[in-house]
N, C-alpha and C positions, 0 to 999 in steps of 0.2 A: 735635869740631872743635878741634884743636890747632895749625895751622899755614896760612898765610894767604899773601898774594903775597911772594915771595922777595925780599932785597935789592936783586938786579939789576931787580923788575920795578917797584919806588917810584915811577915815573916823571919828572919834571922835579927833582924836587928832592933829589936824590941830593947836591947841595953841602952842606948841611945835615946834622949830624951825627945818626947816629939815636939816638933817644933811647927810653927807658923810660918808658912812663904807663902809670898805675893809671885808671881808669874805674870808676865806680858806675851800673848802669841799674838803672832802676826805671818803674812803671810800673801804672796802675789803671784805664784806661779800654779800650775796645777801637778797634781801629785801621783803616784799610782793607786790611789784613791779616789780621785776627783779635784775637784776646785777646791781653791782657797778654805773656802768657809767646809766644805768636806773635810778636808786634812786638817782643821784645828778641832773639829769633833773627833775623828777619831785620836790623836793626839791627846786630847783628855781621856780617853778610854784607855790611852797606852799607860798615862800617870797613873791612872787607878789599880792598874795589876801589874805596877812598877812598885805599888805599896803606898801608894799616897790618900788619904781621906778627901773628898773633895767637898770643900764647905760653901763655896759661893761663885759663879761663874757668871760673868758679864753679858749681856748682850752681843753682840758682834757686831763692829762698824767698819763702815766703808771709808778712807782715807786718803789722801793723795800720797803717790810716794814723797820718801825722804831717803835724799835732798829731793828737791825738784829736779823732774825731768828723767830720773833714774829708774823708769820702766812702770808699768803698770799699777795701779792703784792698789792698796791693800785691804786684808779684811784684816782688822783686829779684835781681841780681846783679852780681857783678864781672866787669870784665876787667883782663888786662895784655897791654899791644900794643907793640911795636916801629913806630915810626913818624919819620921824615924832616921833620917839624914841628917847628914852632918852638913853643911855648905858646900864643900866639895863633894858628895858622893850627890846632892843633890843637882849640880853643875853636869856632872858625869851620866845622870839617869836622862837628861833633857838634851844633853848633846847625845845620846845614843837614839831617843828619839827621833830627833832631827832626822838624824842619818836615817833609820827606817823608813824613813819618807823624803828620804833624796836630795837630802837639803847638801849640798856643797861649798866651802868656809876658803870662796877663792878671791872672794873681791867684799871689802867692807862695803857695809852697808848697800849689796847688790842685793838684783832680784834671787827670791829664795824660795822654795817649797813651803819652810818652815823654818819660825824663827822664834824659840823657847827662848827668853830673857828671864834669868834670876832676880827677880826685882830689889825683894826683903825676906831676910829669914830671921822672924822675931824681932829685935832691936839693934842685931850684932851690927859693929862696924868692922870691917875687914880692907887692910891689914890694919890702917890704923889711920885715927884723925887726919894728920899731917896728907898723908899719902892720899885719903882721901880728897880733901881738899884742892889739891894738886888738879886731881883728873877732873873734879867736879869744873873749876874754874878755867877748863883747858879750852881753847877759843877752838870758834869752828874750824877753821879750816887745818887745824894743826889736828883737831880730831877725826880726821877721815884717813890719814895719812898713820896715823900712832895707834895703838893696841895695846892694853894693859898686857903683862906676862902674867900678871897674879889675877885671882877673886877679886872685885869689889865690891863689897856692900855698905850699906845700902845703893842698887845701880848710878851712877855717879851723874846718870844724865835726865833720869826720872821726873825732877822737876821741871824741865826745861818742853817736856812733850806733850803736846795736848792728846796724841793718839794711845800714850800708855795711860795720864791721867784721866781721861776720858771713862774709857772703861773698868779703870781701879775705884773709883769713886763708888763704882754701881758694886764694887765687893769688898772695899776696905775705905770708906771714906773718912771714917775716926783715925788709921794708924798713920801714927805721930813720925814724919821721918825723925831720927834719931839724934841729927845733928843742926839742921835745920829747925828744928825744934816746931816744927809746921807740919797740918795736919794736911790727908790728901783735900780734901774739899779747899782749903784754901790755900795748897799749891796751885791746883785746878783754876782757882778765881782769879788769881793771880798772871794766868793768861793771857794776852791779848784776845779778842774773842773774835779776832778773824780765823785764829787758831784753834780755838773751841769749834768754831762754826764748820771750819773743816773738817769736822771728824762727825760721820752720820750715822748714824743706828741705822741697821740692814731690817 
């Protein structure tokens, strides 16, 4: 699956300029569709007649959870989509999926049906440098416990994961995080590569 509803077919919101996002799915529980790796294909099928073009979709890997110990092993991967959204309605079309497929927002970083992560839309930072900064540098353990109220983009913790950079590389490995001023491939490298190593192509 490379190619998804055409420009002309976006519907209402063809005002809106389209833009480029990066997507993380992930995934460890099973669905009322089936298994992991089931509920992230259809999930792409849901983007695509949510309005999204779809340009590039990763492989799918096998992963341990994160943290450790926190249930079941994942499937992940990436997308890059062409979509007529603005960041928030984009945030909004991926949590209504979720929910489609039973995903429940009771315990961070628990086991889930389906987990859409807003990676990158274009270059934008949101809200702003400072703030970003802030979460990006926030140490673990104070992030399991905290929760931004707001968007942040570019995702504040993107660099830090071999299981999103893993399969972003296989669909965006040129775009340049925006503040970091570093490209995925050498986020990715940047790795310890006990943490690469853990992330398997299914």
């Amino acid at each position: 699956m490379s190619q998804g509803l055409t420009s002309g077919e976006l519907g209402n919101n063809t005002h809106i300029p389209v833009r480029s996002m990066l997507i993380a799915l992930g995934g460890n529980l099973t669905s009322s569709v089936g298994t992991p790796r089931e509920t992230l294909t259809a999930a792409l099928k849901f983007m695509q007649t949510s309005g999204a073009v779809i340009r590039a979709i990763s492989p799918f890997y096998h992963t341990p959870a994160f943290p450790a110990g926190a249930g079941p092993d994942y499937v992940n991967g990436a997308v890059r989509i062409e979509a007529p959204w603005t960041p928030a309605q984009a945030l909004a079309v991926l949590h209504r999926i979720e929910a489609k497929f039973g995903r429940e927002r009771t315990q961070r970083w628990g086991q889930r049906t389906l987990d859409l992560d807003l990676l990158a839309v274009d270059g934008i930072v949101m809200p702003d440098r400072n703030t970003h900064k802030i979460w990006r540098d926030l140490p673990l353990e104070a992030q399991i416990g905290r929760t931004p109220d707001q968007l942040i983009l570019p995702h504040p913790r993107l660099q830090d994961r071999a299981f999103v950079l893993v399969p972003l590389a296989d669909v965006a490995p040129d775009w340049v995080h925006p503040l970091l001023k570093m490209p995925v491939r050498a986020m990715l490298d940047a790795l310890p590569e006990r943490d690469r190593a853990a992330v398997r192509r299914m």
